[in-house]
Structure formats: C-alpha cells, structure tokens
GUNUPA-507044 format. One line per field, with one value per residue (C-alpha): residue in one letter; z, y, x. Coordinates in nm, 3 decimals, decimal comma. Each point is the difference from the previous one (the first is absolute). Layout:
REM residues N
gutor = (A; ...)
pz = (Z; ...)
py = (Y; ...)
px = (X; ...)
REM end
This chain:
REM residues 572
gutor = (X; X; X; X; X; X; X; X; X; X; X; X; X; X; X; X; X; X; X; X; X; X; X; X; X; X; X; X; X; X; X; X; X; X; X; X; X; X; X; X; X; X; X; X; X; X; X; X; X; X; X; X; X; X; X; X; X; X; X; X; X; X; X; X; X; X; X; X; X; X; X; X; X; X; X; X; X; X; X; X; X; X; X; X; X; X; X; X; X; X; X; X; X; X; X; X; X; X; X; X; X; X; X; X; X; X; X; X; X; X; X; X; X; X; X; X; X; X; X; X; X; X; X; X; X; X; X; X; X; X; X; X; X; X; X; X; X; X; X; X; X; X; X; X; X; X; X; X; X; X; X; X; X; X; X; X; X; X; X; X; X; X; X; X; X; X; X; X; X; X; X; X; X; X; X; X; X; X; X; X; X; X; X; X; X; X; X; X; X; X; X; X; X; X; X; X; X; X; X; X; X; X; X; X; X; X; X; X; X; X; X; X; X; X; X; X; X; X; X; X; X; X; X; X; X; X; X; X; X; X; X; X; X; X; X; X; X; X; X; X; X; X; X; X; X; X; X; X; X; X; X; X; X; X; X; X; X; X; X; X; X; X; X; X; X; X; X; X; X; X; X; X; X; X; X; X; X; X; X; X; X; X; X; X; X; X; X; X; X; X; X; X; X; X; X; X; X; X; X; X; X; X; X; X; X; X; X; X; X; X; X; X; X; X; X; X; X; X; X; X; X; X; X; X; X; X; X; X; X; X; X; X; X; X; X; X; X; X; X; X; X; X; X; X; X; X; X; X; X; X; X; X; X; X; X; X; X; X; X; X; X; X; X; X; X; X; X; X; X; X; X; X; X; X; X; X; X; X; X; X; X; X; X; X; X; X; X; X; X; X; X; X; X; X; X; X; X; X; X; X; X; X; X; X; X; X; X; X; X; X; X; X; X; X; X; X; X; X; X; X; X; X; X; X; X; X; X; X; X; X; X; X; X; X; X; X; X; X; X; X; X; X; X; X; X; X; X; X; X; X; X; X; X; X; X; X; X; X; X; X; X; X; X; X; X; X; X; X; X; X; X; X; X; X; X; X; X; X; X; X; X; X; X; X; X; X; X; X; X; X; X; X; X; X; X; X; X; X; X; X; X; X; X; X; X; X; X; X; X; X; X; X; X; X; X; X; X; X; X; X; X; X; X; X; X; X; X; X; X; X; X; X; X; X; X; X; X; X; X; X; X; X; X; X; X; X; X; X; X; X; X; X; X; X; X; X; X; X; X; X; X; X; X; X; X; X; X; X; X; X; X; X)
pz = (0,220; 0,225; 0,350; 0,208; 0,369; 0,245; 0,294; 0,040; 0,331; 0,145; 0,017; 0,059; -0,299; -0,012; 0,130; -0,371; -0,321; -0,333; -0,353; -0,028; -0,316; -0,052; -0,315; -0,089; -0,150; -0,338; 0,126; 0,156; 0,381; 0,228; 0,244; 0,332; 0,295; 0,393; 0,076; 0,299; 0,213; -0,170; -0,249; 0,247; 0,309; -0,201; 0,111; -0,232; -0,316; -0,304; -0,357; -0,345; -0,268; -0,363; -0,258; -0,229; -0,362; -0,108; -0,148; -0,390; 0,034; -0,031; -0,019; 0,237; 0,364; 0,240; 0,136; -0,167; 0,067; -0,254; -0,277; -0,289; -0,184; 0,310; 0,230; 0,244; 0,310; 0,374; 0,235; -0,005; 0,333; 0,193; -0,065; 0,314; 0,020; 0,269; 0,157; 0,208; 0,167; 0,233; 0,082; -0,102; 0,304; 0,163; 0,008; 0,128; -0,342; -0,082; -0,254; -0,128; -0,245; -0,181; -0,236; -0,293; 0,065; -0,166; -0,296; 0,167; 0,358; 0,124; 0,365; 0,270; 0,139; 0,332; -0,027; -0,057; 0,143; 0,056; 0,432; -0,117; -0,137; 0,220; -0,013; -0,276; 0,233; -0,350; -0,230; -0,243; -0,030; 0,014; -0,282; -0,144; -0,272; -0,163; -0,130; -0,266; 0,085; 0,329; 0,112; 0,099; 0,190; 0,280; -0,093; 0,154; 0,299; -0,311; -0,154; -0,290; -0,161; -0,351; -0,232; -0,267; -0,311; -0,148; -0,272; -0,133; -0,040; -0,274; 0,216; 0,074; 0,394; -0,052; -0,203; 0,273; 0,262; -0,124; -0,049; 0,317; 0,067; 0,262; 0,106; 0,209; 0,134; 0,297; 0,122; 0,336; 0,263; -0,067; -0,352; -0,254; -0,085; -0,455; -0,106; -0,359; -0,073; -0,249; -0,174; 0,200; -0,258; -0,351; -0,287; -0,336; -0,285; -0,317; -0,340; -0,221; -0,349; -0,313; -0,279; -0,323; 0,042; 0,297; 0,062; 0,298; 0,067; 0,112; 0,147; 0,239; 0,098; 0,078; 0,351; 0,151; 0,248; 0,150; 0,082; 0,239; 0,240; 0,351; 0,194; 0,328; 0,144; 0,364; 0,154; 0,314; 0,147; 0,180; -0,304; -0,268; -0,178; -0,241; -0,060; -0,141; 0,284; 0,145; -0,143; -0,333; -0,178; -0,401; -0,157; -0,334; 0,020; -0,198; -0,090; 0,003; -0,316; -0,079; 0,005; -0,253; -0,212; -0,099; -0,045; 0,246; 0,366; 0,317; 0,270; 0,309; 0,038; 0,305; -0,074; 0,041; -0,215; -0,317; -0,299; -0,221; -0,333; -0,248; 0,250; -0,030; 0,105; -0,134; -0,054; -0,260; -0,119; -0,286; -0,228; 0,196; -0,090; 0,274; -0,080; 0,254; -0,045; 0,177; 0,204; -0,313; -0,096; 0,136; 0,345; 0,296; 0,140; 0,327; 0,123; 0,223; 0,240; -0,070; -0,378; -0,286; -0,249; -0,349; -0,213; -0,390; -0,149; -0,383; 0,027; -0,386; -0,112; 0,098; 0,365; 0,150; -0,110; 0,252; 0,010; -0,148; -0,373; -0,024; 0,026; 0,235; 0,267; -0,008; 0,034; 0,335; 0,076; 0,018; 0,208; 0,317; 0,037; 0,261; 0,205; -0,066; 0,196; -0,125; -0,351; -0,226; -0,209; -0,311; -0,322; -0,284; -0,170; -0,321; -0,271; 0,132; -0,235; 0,223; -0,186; -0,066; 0,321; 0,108; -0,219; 0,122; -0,079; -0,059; 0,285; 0,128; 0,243; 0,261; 0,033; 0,315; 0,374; 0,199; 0,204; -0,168; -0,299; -0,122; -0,376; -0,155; -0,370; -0,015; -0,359; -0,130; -0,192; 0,209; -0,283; -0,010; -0,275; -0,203; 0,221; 0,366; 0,251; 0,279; 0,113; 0,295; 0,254; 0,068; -0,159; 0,299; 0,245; 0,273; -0,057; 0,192; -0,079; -0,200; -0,039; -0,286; -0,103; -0,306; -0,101; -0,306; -0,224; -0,323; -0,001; -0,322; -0,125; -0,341; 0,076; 0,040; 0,283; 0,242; 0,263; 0,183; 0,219; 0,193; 0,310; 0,190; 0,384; 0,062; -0,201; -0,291; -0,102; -0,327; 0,091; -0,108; -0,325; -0,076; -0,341; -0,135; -0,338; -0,079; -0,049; 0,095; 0,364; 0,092; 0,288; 0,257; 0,296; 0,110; 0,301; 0,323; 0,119; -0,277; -0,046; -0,361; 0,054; -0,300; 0,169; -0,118; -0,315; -0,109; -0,342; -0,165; -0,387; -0,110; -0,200; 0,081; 0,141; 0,278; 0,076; 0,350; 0,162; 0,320; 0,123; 0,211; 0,270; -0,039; 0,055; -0,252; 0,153; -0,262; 0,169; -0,143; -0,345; -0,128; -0,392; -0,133; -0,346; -0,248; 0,240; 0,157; 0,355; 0,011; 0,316; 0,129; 0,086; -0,134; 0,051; 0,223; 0,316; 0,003; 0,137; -0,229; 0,020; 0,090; -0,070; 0,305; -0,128; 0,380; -0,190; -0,373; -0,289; -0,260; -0,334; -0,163; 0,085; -0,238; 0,133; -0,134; 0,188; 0,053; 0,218; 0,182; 0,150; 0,292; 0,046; -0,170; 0,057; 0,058; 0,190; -0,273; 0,228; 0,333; 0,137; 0,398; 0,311; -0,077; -0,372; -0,137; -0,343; -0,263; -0,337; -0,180; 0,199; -0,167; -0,321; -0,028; 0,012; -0,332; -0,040; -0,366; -0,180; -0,166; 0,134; 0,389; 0,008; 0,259; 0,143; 0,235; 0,107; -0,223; -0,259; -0,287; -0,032; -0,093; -0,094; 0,146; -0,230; -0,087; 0,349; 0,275; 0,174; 0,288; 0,253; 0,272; 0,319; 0,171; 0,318; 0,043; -0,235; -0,142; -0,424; -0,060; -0,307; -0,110; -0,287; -0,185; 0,044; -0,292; -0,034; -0,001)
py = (5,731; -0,029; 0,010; 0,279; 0,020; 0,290; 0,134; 0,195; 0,048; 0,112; 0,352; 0,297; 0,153; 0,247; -0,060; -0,156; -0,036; 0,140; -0,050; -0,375; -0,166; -0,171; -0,167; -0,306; -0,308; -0,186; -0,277; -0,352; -0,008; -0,128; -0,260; 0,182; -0,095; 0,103; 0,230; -0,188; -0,195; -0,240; 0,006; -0,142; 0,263; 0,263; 0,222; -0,054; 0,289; -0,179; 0,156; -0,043; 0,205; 0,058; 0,217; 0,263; 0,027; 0,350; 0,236; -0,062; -0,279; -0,359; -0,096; -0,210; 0,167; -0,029; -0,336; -0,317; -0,181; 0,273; -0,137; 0,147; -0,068; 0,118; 0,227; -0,205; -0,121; -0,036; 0,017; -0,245; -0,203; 0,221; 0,337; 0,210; 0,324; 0,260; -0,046; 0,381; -0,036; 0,225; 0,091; 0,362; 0,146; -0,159; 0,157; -0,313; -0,200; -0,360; -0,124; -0,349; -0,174; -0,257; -0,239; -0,163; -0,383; -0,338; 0,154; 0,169; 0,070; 0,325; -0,040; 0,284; 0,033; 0,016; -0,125; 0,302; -0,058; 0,187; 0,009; 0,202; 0,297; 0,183; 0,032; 0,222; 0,265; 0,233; -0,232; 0,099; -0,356; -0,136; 0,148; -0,233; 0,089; -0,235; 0,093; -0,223; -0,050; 0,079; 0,323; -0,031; 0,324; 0,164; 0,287; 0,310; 0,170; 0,082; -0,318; 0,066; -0,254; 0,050; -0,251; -0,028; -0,238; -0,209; 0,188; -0,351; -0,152; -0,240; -0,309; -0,090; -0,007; 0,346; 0,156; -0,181; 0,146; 0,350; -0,053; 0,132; -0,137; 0,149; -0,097; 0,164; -0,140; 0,065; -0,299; -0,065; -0,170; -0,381; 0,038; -0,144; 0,238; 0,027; 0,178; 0,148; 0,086; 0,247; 0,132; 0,295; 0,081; 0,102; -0,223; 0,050; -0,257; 0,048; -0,169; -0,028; -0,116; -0,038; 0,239; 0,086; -0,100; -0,201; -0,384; -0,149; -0,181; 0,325; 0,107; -0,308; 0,076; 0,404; 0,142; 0,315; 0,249; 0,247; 0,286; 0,215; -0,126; 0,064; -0,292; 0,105; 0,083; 0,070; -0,257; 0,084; -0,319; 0,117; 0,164; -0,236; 0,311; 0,091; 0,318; 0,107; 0,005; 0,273; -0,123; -0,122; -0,269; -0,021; -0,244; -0,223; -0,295; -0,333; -0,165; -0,381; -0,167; -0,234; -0,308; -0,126; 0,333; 0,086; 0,388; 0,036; 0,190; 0,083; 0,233; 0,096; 0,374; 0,245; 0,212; 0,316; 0,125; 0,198; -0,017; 0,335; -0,068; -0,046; -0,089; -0,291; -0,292; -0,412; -0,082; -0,310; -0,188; -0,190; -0,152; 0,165; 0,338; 0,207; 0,219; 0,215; 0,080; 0,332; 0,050; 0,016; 0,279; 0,323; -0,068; -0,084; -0,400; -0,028; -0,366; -0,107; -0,250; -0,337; 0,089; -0,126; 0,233; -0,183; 0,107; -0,179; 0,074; -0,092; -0,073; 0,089; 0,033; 0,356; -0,037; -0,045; 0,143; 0,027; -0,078; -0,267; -0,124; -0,308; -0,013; -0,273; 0,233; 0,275; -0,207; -0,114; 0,340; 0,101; -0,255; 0,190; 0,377; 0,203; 0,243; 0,389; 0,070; -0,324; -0,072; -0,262; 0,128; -0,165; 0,124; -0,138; -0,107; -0,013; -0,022; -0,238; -0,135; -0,138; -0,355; -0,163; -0,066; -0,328; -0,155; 0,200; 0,346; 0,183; 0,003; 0,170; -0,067; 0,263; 0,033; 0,187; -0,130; 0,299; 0,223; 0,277; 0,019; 0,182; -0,097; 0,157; -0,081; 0,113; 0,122; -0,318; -0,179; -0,183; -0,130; -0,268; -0,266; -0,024; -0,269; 0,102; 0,068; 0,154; 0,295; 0,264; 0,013; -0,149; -0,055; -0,008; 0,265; -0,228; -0,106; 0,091; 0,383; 0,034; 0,323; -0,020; 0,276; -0,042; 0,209; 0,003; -0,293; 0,016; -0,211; -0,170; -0,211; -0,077; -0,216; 0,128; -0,033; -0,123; 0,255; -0,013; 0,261; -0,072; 0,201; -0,130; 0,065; 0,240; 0,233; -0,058; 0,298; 0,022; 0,282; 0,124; -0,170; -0,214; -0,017; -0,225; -0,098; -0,252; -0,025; 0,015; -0,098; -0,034; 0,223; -0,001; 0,090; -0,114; 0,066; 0,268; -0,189; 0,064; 0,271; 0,050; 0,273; 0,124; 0,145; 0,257; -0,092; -0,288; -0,054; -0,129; -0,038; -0,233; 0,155; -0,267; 0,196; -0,282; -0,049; 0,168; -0,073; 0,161; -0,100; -0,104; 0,258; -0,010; 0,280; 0,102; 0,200; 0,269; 0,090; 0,262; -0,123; -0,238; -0,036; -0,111; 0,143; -0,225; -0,214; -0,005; -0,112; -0,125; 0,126; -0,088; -0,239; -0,386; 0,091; 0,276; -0,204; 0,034; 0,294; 0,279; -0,031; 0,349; 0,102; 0,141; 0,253; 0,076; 0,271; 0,201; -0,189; 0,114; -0,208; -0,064; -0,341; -0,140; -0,192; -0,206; 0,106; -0,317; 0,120; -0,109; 0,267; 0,034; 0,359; 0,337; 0,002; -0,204; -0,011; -0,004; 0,110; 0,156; 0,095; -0,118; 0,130; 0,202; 0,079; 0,180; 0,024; 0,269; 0,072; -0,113; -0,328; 0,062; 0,053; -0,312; -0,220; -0,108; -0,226; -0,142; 0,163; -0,246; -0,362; 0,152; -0,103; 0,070; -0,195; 0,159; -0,166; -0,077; 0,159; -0,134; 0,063; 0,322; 0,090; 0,277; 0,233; 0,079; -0,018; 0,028; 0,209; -0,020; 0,317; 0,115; 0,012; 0,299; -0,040; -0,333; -0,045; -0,260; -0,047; -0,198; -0,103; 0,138; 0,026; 0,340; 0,236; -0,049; -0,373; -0,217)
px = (5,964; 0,281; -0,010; 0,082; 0,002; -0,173; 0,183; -0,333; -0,104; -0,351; -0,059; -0,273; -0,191; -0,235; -0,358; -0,219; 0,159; -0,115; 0,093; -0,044; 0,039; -0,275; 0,051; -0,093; 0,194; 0,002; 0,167; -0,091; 0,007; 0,227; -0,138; -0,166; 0,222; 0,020; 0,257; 0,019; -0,242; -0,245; -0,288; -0,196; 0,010; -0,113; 0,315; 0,265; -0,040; -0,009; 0,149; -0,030; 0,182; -0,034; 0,294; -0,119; 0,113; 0,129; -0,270; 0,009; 0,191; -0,031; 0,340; 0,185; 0,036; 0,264; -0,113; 0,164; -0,296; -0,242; -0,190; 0,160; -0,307; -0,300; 0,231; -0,098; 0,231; 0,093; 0,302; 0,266; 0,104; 0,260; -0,162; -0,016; -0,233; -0,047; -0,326; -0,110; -0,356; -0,144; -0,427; -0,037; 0,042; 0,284; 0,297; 0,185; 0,037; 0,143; 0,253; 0,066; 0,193; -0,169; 0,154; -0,147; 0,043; -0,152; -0,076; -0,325; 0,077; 0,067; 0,154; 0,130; 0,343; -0,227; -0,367; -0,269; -0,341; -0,297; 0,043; 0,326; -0,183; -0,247; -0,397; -0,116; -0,163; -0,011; -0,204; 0,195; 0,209; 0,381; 0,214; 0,271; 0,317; 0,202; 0,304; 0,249; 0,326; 0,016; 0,184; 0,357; -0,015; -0,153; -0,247; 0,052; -0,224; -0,231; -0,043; 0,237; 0,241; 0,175; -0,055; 0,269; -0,042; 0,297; 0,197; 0,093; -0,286; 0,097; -0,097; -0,313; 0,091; 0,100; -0,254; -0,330; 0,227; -0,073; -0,332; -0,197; -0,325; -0,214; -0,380; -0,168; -0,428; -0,240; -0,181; -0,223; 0,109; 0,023; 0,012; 0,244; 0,245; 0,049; 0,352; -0,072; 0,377; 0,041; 0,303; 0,139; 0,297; -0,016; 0,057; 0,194; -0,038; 0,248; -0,064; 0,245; -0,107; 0,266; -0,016; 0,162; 0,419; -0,080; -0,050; -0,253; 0,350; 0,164; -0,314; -0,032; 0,370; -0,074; 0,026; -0,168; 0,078; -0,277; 0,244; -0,053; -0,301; -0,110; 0,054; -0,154; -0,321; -0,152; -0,262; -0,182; -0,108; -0,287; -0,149; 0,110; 0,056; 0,359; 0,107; 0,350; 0,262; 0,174; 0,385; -0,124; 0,289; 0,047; 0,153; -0,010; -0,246; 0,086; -0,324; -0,078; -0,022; -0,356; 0,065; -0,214; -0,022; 0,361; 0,020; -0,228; 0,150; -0,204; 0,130; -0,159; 0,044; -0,179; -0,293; -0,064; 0,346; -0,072; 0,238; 0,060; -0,059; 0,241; 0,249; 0,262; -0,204; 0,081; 0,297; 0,027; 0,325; -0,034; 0,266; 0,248; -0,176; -0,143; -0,339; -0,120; -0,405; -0,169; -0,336; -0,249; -0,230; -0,036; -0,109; 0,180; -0,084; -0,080; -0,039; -0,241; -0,045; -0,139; 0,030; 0,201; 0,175; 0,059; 0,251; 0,025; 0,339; 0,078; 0,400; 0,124; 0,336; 0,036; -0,169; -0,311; -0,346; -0,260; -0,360; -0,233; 0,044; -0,296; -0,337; 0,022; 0,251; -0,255; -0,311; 0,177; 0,137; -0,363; -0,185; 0,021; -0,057; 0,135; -0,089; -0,069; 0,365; 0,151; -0,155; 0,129; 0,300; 0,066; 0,246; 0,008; 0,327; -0,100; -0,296; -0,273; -0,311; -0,273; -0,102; -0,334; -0,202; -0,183; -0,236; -0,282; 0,231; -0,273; -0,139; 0,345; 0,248; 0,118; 0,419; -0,030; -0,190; -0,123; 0,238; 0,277; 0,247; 0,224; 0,131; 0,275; 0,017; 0,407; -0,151; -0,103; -0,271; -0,308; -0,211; -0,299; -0,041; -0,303; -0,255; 0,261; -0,287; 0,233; -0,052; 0,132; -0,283; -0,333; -0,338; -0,230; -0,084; -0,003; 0,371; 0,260; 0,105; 0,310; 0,216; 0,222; 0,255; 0,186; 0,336; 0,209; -0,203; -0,108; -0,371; -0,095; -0,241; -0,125; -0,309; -0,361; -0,214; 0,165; 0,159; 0,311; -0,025; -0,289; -0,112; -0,356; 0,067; 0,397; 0,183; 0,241; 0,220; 0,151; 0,283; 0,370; 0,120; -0,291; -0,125; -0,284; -0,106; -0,291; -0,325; -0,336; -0,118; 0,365; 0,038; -0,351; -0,124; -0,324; -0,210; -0,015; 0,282; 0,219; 0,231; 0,244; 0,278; 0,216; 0,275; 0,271; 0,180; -0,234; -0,080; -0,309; 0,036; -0,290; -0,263; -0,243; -0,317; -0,030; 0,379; -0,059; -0,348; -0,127; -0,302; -0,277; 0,112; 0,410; 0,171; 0,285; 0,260; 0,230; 0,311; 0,144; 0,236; -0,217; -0,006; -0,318; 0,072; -0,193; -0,159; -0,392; -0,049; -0,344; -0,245; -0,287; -0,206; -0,165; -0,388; -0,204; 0,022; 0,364; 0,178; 0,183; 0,426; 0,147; 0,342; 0,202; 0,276; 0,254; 0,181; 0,030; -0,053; 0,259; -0,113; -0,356; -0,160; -0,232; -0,297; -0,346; -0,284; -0,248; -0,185; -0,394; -0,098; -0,277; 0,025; -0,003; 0,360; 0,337; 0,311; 0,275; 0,328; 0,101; 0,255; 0,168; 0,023; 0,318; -0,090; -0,264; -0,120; 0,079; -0,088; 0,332; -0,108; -0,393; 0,183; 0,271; -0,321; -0,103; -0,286; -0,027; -0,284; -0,170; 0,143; -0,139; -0,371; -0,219; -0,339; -0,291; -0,257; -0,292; 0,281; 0,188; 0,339; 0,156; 0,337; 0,181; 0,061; -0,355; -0,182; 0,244; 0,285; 0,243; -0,007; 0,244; -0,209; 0,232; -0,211; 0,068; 0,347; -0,163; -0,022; -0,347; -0,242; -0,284; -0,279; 0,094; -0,287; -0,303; 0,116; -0,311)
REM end
C-alpha cells in the first residue's frame, strides 16, 4: 500500500465511542512494538495487527504480501495508519501516525505511551481505532471525512489505496493493543471464462469497465462508522487485472450503494468488440461492506453471458453463505451437471456452508450424475442453518436414493420458475429444524411416491401456485417417538397437492395443516388437500398399520383453522 501522509491534527470528540468493529483477523501478526518509550518501563503501548480476507473470499487481498493460497498477510515497510485513542470518557482524545517499519515494527510520528492517556476513572478501558491509509484531510467538527476510492484502479498501488481498513478494540490499561483490520469498502470480482467463438487468447487480452459506480462514502472517525455522503460522486471504475489468473479483475467499490436491476453494469472489450452486461435477476444488488460480489461472465461471439457454467465455479460460488439482507447471489450461465462425489459419495457431500443464497437458474438445467453425492443443504441438525432460495432452475436427477435437496437445520424454497423431475428421496426435509417451501410457480412432476419427504417434525410450506399435479409429498414421521411434520399454508392454495400419509400416531388425532398469523384456513384450503388413499398408512400404538382410505379422515377444525387426522367414527 502506498504511503500517504496525515495533516491530522488533535481534536475533541464526543464523550465514549460506540460502534466498534470488533472483528477479528485471519492473518499473521505483526511484531508487538512501543509506540514510544521502551518494553521495559511498562509505559510505551505496544501493537500488533492482523488483515482480514473478504467474506466468501479467499482470493488474494489488497496486500502484496497475501498468501494467494492461505489469505494470509501483513503490512509492508512504509505503511502509515491513523492511530485515534481516547478512555471512554475523555473528551480530550489523541492522534498518531504510526508507520510500519522493519518489516514488523509499527512506530509513531510522536511516541504514544500510557502516562499520555489519563486514569481510567470509568472502568470501562482505553478505546483505540486504526485506520489504513491515513486520512489526507481534516474531519469536520463531527468527525466526518469522505473517503473516495480510485476510479483507476488498474495498479495494484491504486486498487490497496482504495481499500479502507479500519479496526477498532478496547483493552485495560497496560495492555497490548491487537488491530483486526477489516475491509471497510466493497469488493467486486469479475470472471471472464471463453465460450463458443471465443479463444482464452482473446480472453486473457479483454478489459472491463464497471460503469457507473459510487466512488465515495462518509467515515466518522470517532465511530468508525460509513454511511453514504452528503455530495455523493459517480464515476466508471477500471478494475485491476490478477496477476496470476488472467481474466480475473478486482475493484474496490463503497458499500452501502444499491444497483437497480437490469441496469447497464460491466463493460467488457474483447477483440475489439465491446459487450455491455446488466445487474442480473430481478432484484436490485446492494453491496455491502466487507463483502465480495462475484460476477462469472461466459464471453461468446455475440457478447457476454452471465452466471456460472461448471460444476467446479458453483461449488466455489457456494462455500460461503451470506446473510439474510446480504445472501449469496449466484446465476447460472448455462446448463450445469453436478459429477460423481468422493469415493465415499454416498455418504454425500454438501455444496452449500451455512448462511443465505439466492440461485437463479437463468432457466437452465442443474442435474446430478448417477453415484454424485452433492447435495444443497445439510444432513445434521446440529450444522450450521442454511436458507436456500432457488429461482428459475429446472432440478433433475435420474439416480435413486440419494437426495439433492437436503434440508436438516434452515429453510430451502423451491419458488418462481423452478421445476423438478427425479426420483425417489430426492427432495427432503428432516427434523423440527427443517423447513421445505414450494413457492409460487414451482413445479413438481415426479410420480415417485417418495420424491418429496417431510418428516420427523418439518414443516412444508404451500405458497400459493404450487403444482403438485402427479406427484406425492410424503409426511410424517420415522417411528412414534418422533414428532408429526405439519404443513403451514400463509395464504390460498389454488391447485390440489397430493400427499402419502405415514403417519405414528400417539393420539386420537393429528395436526395435518394450519394456517399463519395473517391467514386462516378455509375449506377450498380443506379441500385442495389430497392424501393418497391407499399408499397413506397410518400406525397407533399397540396398532398395525392402516391405510387411509378405509380407517381415517382429515377435518377442518373451524375453531382453531386448523385441518387435522383422525380415525373415522366405527373404525376399530
């Protein structure tokens, strides 16, 4: 990173500080030094500082010293960052510039030790921020600077030079003071990948534009905290090209911006042709800080296509989830077939980590070789929950069972556009953690009685348009210590759904369906529900099994809009 010089000056802030980052590094620490005095005295404040990786990334960062392979890396010798430390109730605070040095030395433009800082009299300890590079302006009687990032950033001096770090820590009196940067900015990362009329020659020779981007953002220095600034400043962004991966550009972008879908977005020149590619789905972007937004584009000879066309780009597309605001957005460019697993396949191998996605299929093909063992989801109920919402795919899989959509502790919704085919045990959710939602417009066309399985306490959610024609979702539960799956229905149901009753059964009577908070229950509801009369069986207690047709019926509970299971009356 490239130095940069503070004409900073002490000022007053506000009495305590809130909204510290608090992160934590993945990086290996720089060597504690004194800011000034000696180790011995006790009085000189010693650092040490780590660099965080962008979440869902472990690409190269903005350091030239990062592990391309780990992530991992440190400051480079003539580094400066601002140094603002203060107790929490002083109003008087102190500023430093300290400057990377020896290869693991931070040292002060003006030594910093403890004697400088008053006694604690709060107990509530000595606050410190970092912040990389060092600002070249004075903020205002608020705290406020504006931070703006290169808009050619196709150097690596000026892309690290966008790329605002901030740490932010509490520590006791005496204590060693750890800086656990993290990325402040937004990050883009564009793909390109060569497809049918274009050569990996042309592609390693492409450039790429991101039109259109805010380039500023507002820091408050006594709050580490951004916001979007009062003048905001658009321009075009050129990104810089990997070194090592050619096709490959990074750009550092601010957060906090949100980009209308289907707008003009990359701009790539290849060949001497220039294809411009839109936001992608239906949904406006918004990027977020500390985040990277990937973007796979499949150049052809009539432009770009977006989204992911290989197995191997979506199992890293899926590594990291996202948050409920912020999921994971992936497209895919084209048909993908998922290929044979590990050895032990069979055992299954999950394509997502916890957190949220968001898939958009772009109307093509996922499909699973015979033997593949991945799957979307998790298998344990302990894992870490997983939300899953997939658009605009058609699922497919041939094999039998083995499922790929498989839901133990989250949510996985199956909504507009989707359509899956396969059969049995492909689609299941498993477990009072669980939840399976068909959304509107989602297609089930398997007449496999155990294509769909909800059990062991699941809950199956029908939204509306779902089209079950032909296919049986399985319900219930694995043995009489298990708990009964219910299906939740948050509005009208507009289409029969078949299901398989498989039911143990503790009580005179069942839970089948109920409706939410906002919805209640009516008969068209009681009567769109079609369990299969003979394939449903149902175990009591001390009971063999009975099928439905014979010995059972669902009722409409109008007192409690609730549709539940019962022995018909005169039934042994």
């Amino acid at each position: 990173m490239k130095n940069q010089k503070s004409n900073i000056t002490a000022f007053v802030s506000a009495a305590g500080l809130a909204c510290i980052l608090l992160l934590g590094g993945c990086s290996q620490d720089d060597a504690p030094i004194p800011g000034g005095g000696t180790k011995e005295d006790g009085n000189a404040i010693r650092f040490t500082s780590t660099i965080s990786r962008f979440t869902g990334d472990d690409t190269p960062g903005t350091r030239a010293t990062i592990d391309p392979a780990d992530g991992k890396g440190s400051f480079e010798n003539g580094d400066q960052i601002l140094v603002y430390a203060t107790p929490y109730t002083q109003t008087s605070d102190l500023f430093r510039t300290a400057t990377f040095i020896n290869g693991a030395s931070w040292e002060c433009d003006t030594p910093l030790l403890w004697s400088d800082l008053p006694e604690d009299e709060s107990g509530y300890g000595y606050t410190f921020i970092g912040y990389y590079p060092v600002p070249t302006t004075t903020p205002d009687a608020d705290g406020y600077i504006v931070f703006t990032v290169e808009s050619d950033q196709s150097t690596q001096e000026a892309y690290a030079a966008s790329d605002l770090l901030i740490s932010g820590t509490t520590v006791e009196r005496g204590k060693d003071v750890t800086f656990g940067f993290v990325h402040s900015m937004a990050r883009i990362l564009v793909t390109l990948t060569a497809g049918e009329g274009v050569t990996q020659e042309a592609v390693n020779t492409a450039t790429v534009r991101i039109k259109n981007m805010r380039i500023n953002s507002q820091v408050n220095l006594w709050y580490s905290s951004l916001s979007a600034p009062p003048d905001p400043v658009n321009d075009d962004i050129t990104p810089l090209p990997s070194a090592t991966s050619p096709g490959t550009f990074y750009a550092i972008v601010p957060p906090l911006q949100t980009l209308a879908a289907g707008r003009d977005w990359i701009e790539v020149t290849v060949d001497g042709q220039t294809f411009t590619y839109q936001v992608p789905g239906s949904d406006n972007l918004t990027l977020f800080q500390g985040q990277t937004t990937r973007l796979n584009l499949t150049l052809t000879g009539s432009g770009a296509t977006a989204g992911i066309t290989t197995a191997e780009e979506l199992l890293a597309a899926m590594k990291t989830g996202g948050t409920s605001d912020n999921p994971t957005k992936i497209t895919l460019g084209g048909d993908i077939t998922m290929p044979k697993g590990p050895d032990d396949w069979w055992i299954g191998t999950p394509m997502t980590g916890g957190g949220y996605y968001k898939i958009d299929g772009g109307g093509h093909t996922l499909s699973w070789v015979t033997e593949s063992g991945y799957y979307l989801g998790n298998n344990q109920a302990g894992a870490d929950a997983t939300y899953i919402e997939i658009t605009n795919t058609k699922l497919v899989y041939e094999d039998s069972g083995l499922a790929t959509v498989y839901i133990n502790n989250g949510k996985i919704t199956l909504g507009e556009g989707v359509t899956a085919d396969g059969r049995k045990f492909m689609i299941l959710a498993n477990g009072e953690k669980a939840t399976l939602e068909l959304g509107d417009g989602c297609v089930l066309s398997s007449s496999d009685e155990y294509f769909v399985e909800v059990v062991n306490g699941a809950t199956l959610v029908l939204n509306g348009e779902t089209t079950t024609t032909g296919t049986n979702i399985r319900l219930g539960n694995e043995g009489p210590t298990f708990p009964v799956s219910v299906v939740s229905i948050p509005k009208a149901l507009t289409k029969d759904v078949l299901f398989v009753l498989a039911f143990y059964m503790n009580a005179s009577e069942t839970l089948i369906a109920e409706g939410t908070t906002d919805y209640k229950l009516t008969q068209a509801d009681f009567d769109y529900l079609k369990p299969h009369p003979t394939k449903s069986v149902i175990r009591q207690t001390g009971e063999g099994a009975l099928e439905f047709e014979d010995n059972f019926e669902l009722y409409l509970d109008a007192e409690n809009n609730q549709i539940k299971l019962r022995k018909k009356t005169g039934t042994p």
